[in-house]
N, C-alpha and C positions, 0 to 999 in steps of 0.2 A: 504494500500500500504506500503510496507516495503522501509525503510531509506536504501539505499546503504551503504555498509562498509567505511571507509574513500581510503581505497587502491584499490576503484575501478575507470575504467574505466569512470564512470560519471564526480567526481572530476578532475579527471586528464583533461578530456576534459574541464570542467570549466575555468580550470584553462590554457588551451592553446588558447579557442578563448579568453580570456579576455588578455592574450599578444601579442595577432594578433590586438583585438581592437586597445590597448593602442598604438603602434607600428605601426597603421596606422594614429593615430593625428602626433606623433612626426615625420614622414615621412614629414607627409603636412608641419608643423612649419621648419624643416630642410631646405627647399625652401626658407623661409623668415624668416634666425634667426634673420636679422638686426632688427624685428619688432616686435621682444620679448618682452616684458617686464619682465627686470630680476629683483630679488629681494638676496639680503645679507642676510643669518641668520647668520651666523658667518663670520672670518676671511676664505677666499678660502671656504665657502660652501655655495654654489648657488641654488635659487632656479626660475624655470622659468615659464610663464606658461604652456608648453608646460607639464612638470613635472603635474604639478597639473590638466589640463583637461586630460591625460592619465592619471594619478588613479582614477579621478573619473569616467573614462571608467570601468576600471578596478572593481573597488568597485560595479558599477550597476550592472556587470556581475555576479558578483560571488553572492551577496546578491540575486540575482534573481534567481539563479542556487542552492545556494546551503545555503540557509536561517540559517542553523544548527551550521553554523560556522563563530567564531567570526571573526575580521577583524583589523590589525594592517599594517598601513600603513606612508611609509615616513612622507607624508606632513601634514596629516591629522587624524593624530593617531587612534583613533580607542578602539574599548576594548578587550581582550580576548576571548576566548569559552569557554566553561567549559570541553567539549570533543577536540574540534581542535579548532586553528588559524590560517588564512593568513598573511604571512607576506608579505608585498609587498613593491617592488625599481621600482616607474614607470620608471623611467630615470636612472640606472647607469650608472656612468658617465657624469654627467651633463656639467661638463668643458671642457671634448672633444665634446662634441656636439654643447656646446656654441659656441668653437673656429673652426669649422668645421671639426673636426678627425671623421673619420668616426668609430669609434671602440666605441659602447655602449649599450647597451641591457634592454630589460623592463624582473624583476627578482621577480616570484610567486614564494612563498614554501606554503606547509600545514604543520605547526606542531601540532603532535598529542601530548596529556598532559599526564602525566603520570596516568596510572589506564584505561585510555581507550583503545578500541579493535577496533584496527583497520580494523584485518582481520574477525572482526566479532567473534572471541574467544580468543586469548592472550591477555591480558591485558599488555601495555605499561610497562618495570618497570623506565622508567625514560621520560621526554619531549624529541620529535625524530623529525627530521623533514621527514616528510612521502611522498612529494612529491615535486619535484622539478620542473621547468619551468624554463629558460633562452633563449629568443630569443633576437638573432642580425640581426636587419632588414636590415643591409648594406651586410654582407654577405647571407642572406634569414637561416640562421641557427636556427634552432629550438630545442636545450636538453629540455630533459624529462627524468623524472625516477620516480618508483615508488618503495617504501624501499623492501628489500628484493627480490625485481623482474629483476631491472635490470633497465639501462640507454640507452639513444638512442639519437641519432642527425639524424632529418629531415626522422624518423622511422624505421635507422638501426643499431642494439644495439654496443655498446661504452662502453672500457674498459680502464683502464691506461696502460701508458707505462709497458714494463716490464723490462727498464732500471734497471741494480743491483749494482749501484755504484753512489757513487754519485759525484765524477769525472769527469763520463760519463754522468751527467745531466745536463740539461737546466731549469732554476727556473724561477719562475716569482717571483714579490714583489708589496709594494706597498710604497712607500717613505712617513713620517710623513708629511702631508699635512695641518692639520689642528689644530690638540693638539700635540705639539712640548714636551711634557713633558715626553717620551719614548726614544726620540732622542737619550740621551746616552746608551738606552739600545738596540736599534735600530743598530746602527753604526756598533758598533765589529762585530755583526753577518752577518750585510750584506759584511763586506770589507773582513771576512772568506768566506762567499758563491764565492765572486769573484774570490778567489784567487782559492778554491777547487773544481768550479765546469766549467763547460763548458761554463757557462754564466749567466745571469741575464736577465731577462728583466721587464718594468714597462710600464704598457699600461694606465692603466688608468680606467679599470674598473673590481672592486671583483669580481663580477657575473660572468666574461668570464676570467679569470682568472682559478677558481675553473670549471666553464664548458670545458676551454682546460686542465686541470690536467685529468678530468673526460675523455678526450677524448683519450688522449696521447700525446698532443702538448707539455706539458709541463711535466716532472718530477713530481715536485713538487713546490709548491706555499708559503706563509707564507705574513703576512698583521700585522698591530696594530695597534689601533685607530677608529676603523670601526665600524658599526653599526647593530643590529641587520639583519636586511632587507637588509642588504648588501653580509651577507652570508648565510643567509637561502637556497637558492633554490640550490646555488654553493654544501651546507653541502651535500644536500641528493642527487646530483646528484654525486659526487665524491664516497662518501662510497657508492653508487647503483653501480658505476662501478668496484669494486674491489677495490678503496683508502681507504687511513687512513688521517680523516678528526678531527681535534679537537681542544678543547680550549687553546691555549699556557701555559696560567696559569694553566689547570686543576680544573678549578672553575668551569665550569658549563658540561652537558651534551653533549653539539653541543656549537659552539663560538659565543654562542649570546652576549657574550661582547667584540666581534672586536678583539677579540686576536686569529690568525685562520692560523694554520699549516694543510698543505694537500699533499698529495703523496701517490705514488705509496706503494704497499707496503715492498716490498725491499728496499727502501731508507728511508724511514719513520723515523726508529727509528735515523738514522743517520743525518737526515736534523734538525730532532727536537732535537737531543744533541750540532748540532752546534750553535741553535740559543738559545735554554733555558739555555744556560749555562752562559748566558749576561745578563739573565732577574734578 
């Protein structure tokens, strides 16, 4: 029997029941958050159980589904693949769902590693993330995308804005919440976006954030401090839609170090001159 490519329809489905799983624990905990037991790993980063039995929904699905591929997750780390990884946020947003906001999503990527073929003949020339998953059980929202094919919400394909100014744009952010050591370089660039663009907003969770850039809700996005598994699945559904998704420093491939500028691609270069020019 032959191993499916990574950019097929198998994975992808993997990777959508195992966020309907996870997505239906934290539904049932949402009823009774008073009876959580929460836990501090650091200053404002929470962890619940609700967090923790959603991955390991998560984790049984995919390892049963799709055994070939390593496994990199929030709570409970994981190890790489040597062809692909999942990265997985059972809970983005954990703070809003603590405090009862309904805005937070369980967020699957597959990244494939450099030298592997995904489509079964081009070999990778750098780590990509190949497939995205972002659902938001409060709205029933479901992104999807798989690299070079294309993105969708709740199975009808999804583009970025084609806003061309960025005056005329609507951003989203995400305010220093946890490692405050960015703050001054943070500041300038948000108190310029205020003044030059239409607005700002800060919801509270990367995943949906980068899922509404992917969709057109927003312009463009930008975040620091963040975590791998916080923009994975957001990476490859934004660049599946027509965006420009990447590291603010330019240090890695995709923003697997929290540093993560996204937009459409007419304002791209211009969101990212207003903010890297503070870094």
């Amino acid at each position: 029997m032959l191993t499916p490519h990574l950019l097929s329809a198998d994975y992808l489905d993997a990777a959508v029941t195992a966020a309907h799983a996870a997505a239906a624990i934290l539904q049932t905990h949402a009823l009774h958050r008073g009876e959580l037991t929460i836990d501090t790993k650091q200053r404002n980063d929470l962890v619940s159980q609700a967090d923790r039995e959603a991955e390991q929904a998560i984790i049984a699905i995919l390892q049963e589904r799709t055994p070939d591929v390593g496994i990199i997750a929030e709570e409970s780390g994981g190890e790489p693949g040597s062809q692909a990884t999942w990265c997985i946020d059972p809970l983005d947003g954990t703070t809003n769902f603590l405090s009862g906001i309904p805005h937070y999503a369980v967020s699957i990527a597959l990244i494939g590693h450099m030298g592997c073929k995904p489509d079964g003949q081009t070999p990778l020339p750098q780590d990509t993330p190949l497939i995205g998953v972002v659902y938001d059980p409060n709205r029933q929202e479901l992104f999807s995308s798989l690299h070079g094919i294309g993105a969708w919400l709740n199975g009808r394909r999804i583009q970025c804005s084609d806003t061309e100014s960025l005056d005329q744009s609507v951003l989203a952010t995400g305010f220093p919440f946890r490692d405050f050591s960015f703050e001054p370089q943070y500041m300038p660039g948000f108190l310029d976006a205020m003044h030059q663009t239409r607005g700002v907003r800060r919801m509270g969770a990367a995943s949906l954030d980068l899922a509404w850039t992917a969709c057109g809700r927003y312009d463009g996005y930008w975040e620091m401090g963040l975590a791998p598994w916080d923009v994975a699945a957001g990476t490859a559904l934004v660049r599946a839609a027509g965006g420009v998704c990447e590291d603010l420093r330019r240090q890695d491939p995709w923003p697997q170090g929290g540093y993560v500028i996204a937009a459409n691609p007419h304002i791209a270069l211009a969101l990212d001159a207003l903010i890297t020019r503070h870094l």
